[in-house]
C-alpha positions as CSV (number, residue, x, y, z in Angstrom):
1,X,14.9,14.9,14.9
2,X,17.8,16.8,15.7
3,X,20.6,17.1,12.4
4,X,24.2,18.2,12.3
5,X,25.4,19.4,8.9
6,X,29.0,20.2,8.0
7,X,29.7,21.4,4.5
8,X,33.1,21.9,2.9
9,X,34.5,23.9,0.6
10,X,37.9,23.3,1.4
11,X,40.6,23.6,4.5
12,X,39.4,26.8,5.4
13,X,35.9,27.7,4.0
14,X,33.8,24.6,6.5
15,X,30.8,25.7,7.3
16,X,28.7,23.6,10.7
17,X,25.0,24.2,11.3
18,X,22.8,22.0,14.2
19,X,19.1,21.9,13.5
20,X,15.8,20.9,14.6
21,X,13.4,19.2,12.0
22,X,10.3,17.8,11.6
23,X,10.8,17.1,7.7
24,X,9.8,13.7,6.6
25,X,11.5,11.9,3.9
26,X,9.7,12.5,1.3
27,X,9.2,16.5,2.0
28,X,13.0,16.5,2.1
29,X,13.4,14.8,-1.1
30,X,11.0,16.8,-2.7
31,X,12.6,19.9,-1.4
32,X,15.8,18.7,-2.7
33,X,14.7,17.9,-6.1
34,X,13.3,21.8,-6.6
35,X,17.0,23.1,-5.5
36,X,18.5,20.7,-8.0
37,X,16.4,22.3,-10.8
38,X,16.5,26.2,-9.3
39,X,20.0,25.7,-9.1
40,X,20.4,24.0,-12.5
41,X,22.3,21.3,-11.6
42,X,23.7,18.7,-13.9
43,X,23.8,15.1,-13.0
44,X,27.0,13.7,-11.6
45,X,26.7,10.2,-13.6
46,X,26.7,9.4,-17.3
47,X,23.6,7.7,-16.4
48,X,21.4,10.3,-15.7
49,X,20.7,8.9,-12.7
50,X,20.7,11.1,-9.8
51,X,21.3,9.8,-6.3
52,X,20.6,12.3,-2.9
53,X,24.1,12.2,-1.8
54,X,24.7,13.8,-5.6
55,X,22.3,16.2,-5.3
56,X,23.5,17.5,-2.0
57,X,26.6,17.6,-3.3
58,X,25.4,19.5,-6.7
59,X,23.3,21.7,-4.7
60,X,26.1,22.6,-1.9
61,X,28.4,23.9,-4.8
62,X,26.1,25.3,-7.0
63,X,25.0,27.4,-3.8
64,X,28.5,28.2,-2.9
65,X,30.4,29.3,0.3
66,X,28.6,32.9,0.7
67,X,25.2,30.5,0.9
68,X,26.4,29.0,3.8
69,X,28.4,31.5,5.3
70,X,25.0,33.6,5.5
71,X,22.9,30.8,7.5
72,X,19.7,32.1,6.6
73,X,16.2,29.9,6.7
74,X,17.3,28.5,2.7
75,X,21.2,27.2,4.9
76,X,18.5,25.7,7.7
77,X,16.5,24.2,5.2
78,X,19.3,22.5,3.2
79,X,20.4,21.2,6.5
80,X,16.8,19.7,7.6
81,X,16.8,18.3,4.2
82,X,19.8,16.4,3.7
83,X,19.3,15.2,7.3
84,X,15.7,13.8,6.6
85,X,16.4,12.7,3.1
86,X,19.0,10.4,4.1
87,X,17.7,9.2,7.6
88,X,21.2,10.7,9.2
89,X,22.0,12.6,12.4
90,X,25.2,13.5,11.0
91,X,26.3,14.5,7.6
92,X,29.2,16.1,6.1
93,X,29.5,17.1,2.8
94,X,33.0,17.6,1.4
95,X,32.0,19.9,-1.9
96,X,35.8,20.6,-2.9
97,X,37.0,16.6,-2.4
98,X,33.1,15.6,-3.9
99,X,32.7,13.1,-0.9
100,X,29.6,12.5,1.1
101,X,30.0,11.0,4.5
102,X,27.3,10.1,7.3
């Protein structure tokens, strides 16, 4: 399935990335669930609980701008991941305004 990612880190720091993936649902929230522990993220919610949208979101900024500006495989990964994990063609995540839209 084919994904396009945009991540935000403000007006001038947006960072766009098409790609291919073959990722199923599963491997992508799996794969998401190790970069929320690598990265040490914190849940969003008092909770605990920990939603996909939140970890994108935690992940994105925890990786910063630099991550994405580099578009290695881990930037191609993230992007085959957030597309799988949330069954989305499209998906923007706004770090800096902590939004999530499809």
């Amino acid at each position: 399935m084919h994904h396009e990612m945009t991540v935000s880190f403000g007006p001038d720091r947006e960072f766009r990335l098409s790609v291919e993936s073959t990722m199923g649902a599963d491997d992508a929230r799996r794969w998401l669930d190790e970069q929320f522990l690598d990265f040490d993220c914190e849940p969003l919610r008092a909770s605990g609980k920990v939603l996909v949208a939140d970890k994108l979101l935690a992940i994105a900024d925890a990786a910063g701008p630099d991550a994405f500006a580099a578009g290695d495989a881990w930037t191609r990964r993230f992007a085959e991941a957030a597309g799988a994990a949330t069954a989305r063609a499209t998906v923007h995540i706004d770090v800096a305004g902590r939004t999530l839209n499809y």
